[in-house]
C-alpha positions as CSV (number, residue, x, y, z in Angstrom):
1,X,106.9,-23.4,162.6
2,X,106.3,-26.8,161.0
3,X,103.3,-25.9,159.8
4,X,105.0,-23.0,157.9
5,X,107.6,-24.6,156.9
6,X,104.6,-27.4,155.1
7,X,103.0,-24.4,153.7
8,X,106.1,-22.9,152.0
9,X,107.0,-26.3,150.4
10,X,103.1,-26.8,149.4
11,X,103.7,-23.4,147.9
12,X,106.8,-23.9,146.3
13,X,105.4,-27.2,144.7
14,X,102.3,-25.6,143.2
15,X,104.8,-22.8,141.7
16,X,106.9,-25.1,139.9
17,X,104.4,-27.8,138.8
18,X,102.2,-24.7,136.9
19,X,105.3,-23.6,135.8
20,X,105.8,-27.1,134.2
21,X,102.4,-26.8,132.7
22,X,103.2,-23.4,131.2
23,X,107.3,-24.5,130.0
24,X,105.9,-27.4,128.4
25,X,102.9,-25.5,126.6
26,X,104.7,-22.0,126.0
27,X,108.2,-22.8,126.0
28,X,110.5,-20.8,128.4
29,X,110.8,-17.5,125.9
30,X,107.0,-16.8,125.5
31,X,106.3,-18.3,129.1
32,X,103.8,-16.3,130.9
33,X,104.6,-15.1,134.8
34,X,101.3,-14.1,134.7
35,X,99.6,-17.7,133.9
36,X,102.2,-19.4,136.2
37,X,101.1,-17.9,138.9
38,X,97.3,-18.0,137.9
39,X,97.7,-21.8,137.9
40,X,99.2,-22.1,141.4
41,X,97.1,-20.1,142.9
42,X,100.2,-18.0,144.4
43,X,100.9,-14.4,145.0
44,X,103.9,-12.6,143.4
45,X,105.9,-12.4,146.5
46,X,105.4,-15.9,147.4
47,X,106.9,-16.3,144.0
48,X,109.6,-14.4,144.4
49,X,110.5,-15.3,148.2
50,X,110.8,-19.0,146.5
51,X,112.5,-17.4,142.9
52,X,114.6,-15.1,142.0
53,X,113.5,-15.2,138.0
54,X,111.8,-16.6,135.7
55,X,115.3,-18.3,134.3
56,X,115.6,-20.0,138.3
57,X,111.7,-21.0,138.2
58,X,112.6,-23.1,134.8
59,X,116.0,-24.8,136.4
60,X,113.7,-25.9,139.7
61,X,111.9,-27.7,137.1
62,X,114.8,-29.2,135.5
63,X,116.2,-30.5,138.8
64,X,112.7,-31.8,139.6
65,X,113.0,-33.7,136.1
66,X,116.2,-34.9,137.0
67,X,115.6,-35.9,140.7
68,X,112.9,-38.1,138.7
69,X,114.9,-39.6,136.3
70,X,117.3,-40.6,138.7
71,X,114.7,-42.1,141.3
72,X,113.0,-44.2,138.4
73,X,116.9,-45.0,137.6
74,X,117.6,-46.2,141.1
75,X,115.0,-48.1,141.4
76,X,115.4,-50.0,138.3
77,X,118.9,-50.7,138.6
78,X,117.9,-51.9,142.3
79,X,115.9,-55.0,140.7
80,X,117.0,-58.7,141.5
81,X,114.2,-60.3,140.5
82,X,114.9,-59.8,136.9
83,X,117.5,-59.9,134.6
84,X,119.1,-57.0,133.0
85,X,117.6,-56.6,130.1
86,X,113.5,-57.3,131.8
87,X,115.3,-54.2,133.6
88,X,116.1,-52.1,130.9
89,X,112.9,-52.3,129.8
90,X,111.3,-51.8,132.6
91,X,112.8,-48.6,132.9
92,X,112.2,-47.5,129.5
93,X,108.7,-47.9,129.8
94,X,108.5,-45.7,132.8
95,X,110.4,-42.9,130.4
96,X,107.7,-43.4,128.0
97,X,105.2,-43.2,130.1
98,X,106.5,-40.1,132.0
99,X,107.1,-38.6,128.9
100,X,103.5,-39.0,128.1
101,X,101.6,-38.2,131.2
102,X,104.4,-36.6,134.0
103,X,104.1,-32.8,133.3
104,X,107.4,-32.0,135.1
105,X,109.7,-34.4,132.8
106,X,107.2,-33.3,129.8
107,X,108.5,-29.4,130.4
108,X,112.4,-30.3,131.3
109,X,112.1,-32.6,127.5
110,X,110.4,-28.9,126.3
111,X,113.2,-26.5,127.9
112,X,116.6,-28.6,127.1
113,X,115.8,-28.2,123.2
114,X,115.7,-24.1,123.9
115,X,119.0,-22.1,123.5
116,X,119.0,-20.9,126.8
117,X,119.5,-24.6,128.5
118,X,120.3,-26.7,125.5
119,X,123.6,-27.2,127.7
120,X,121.4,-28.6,129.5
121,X,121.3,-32.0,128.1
122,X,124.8,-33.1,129.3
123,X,123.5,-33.2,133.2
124,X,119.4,-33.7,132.2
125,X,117.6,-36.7,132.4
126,X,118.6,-38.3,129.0
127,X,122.5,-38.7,130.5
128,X,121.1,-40.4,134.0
129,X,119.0,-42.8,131.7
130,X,122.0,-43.2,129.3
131,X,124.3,-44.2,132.6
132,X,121.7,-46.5,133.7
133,X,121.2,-47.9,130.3
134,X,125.1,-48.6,129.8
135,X,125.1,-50.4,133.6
136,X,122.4,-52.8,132.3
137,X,124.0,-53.6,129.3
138,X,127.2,-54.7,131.3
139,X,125.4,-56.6,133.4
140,X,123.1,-58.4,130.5
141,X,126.7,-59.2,128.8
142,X,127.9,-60.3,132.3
143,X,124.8,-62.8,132.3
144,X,125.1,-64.5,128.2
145,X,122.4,-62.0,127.4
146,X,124.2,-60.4,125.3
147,X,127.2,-62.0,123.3
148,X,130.4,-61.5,124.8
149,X,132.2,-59.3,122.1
150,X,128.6,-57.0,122.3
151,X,129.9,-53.3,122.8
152,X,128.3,-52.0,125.5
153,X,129.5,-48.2,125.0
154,X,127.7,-49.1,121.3
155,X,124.9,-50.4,122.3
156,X,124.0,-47.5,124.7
157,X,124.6,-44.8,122.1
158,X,122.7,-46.8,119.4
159,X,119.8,-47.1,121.9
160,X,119.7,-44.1,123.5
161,X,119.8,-41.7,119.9
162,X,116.5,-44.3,118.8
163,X,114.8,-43.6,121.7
164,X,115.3,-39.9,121.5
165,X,114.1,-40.1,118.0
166,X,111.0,-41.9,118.5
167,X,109.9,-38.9,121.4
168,X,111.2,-36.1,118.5
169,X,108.7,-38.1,116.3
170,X,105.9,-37.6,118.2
171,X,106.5,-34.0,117.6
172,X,106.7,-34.5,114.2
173,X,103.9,-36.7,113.5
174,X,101.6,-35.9,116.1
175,X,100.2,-37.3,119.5
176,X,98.6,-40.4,117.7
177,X,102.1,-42.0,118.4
178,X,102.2,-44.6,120.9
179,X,105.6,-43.9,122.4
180,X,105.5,-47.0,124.3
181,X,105.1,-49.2,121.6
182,X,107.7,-47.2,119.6
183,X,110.1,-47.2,122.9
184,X,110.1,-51.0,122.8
185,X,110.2,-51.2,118.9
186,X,113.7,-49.2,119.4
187,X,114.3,-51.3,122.3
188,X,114.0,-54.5,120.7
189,X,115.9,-53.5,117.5
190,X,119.1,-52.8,119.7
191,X,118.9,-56.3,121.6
192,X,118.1,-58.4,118.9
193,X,121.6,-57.1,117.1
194,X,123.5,-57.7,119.8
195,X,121.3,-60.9,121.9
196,X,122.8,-64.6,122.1
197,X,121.0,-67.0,120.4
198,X,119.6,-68.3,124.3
199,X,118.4,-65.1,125.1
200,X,116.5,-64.6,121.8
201,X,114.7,-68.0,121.7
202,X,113.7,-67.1,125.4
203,X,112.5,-63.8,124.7
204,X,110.5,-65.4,121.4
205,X,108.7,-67.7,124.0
206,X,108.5,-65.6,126.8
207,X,108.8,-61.8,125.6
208,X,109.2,-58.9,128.2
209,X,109.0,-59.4,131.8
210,X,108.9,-55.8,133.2
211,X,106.5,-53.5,132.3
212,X,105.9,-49.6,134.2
213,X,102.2,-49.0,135.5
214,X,101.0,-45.7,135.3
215,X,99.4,-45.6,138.3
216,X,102.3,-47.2,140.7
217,X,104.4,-43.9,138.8
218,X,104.6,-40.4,141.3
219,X,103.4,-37.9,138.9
220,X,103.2,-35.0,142.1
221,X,105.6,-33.0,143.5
């Protein structure tokens, strides 16, 4: 039985991480069954004993995205070695590099710009990063990061729109981007507005303390 129940979840894995590959490359109107299952190597009834349509096979991926999002989130938040802001950037850098190399939250970025699951975007990823980003910001005013009349609703809606911009860029302008660097750029702009004078001649001496490693990052399912 356990052995089953390790080959249905292997299964079920492979379906959604081709399907992730395809969303991502296709989109989820002109997304092939056809090539989804081709790439995990599944039959149509395994499919369907794990799917009921197409439309369920693209919201597994989506929760996948999110269960990632939220884990990176965790995880961040979790950090007392740093301060808050080390934190935020931290985490920012993982969303970068996920973005750039994690096919699962590459496809749910892909599917929550369709009409079909453009609602979407108020329980995706970008609000569990935006939550996580407004925490941080409480806590770096909390600690004379950031001056005490800082707005911390502002600061997360400032922050959050330029980071969203800089990943519609690369669209825009092409894969030549380096999201990271543009992340931080965006990152950086936002603090400095908002930074006490301590925190900035710190960060001049010192600059960021956190950075995301690619291969410390879970990119399987």
């Amino acid at each position: 039985m356990a052995r089953q129940q390790e080959r249905a979840r292997r299964t079920r894995a492979a379906i959604i991480r081709s399907a992730a590959v395809e969303f991502g490359k296709s989109g989820y109107a002109a997304a092939s069954l056809n090539r989804i299952l081709e790439g995990s190597r599944a039959t149509k009834g395994a499919m369907y004993f794990h799917f009921d349509s197409k439309e369920d096979l693209a919201r597994a991926v989506l929760e996948t995205a999110v269960e990632r999002y939220r884990a990176s989130a965790e995880r961040w938040l979790g950090r007392t070695d740093l301060g808050p802001l080390d934190v935020m950037h931290g985490m920012i850098d993982e969303m970068a590099l996920r973005l750039e190399h994690d096919i699962i939250v590459q496809a749910e970025y892909r599917l929550i710009i369709e009409p079909d699951f453009y609602r979407d975007v108020q329980t995706g990823g970008g609000r569990i990063l935006g939550r996580a980003t407004r925490a941080l910001t409480v806590r770096a005013i909390d600690q004379g990061q950031l001056r005490a009349n800082a707005d911390a609703d502002r600061f997360t809606r400032t922050l959050t729109a330029a980071l969203a911009g800089q990943r519609y860029m690369v669209d825009a302008q092409g894969s030549a981007i380096d999201l990271r660097a543009r992340f931080e750029e965006a990152l950086e702009v936002v603090v400095e507005s908002m930074a006490t004078p301590e925190w900035a001649e710190k960060f001049r001496n010192d600059g960021w303390r956190a950075h995301a490693r690619l291969e410390e990052l879970s990119l399987g399912l």
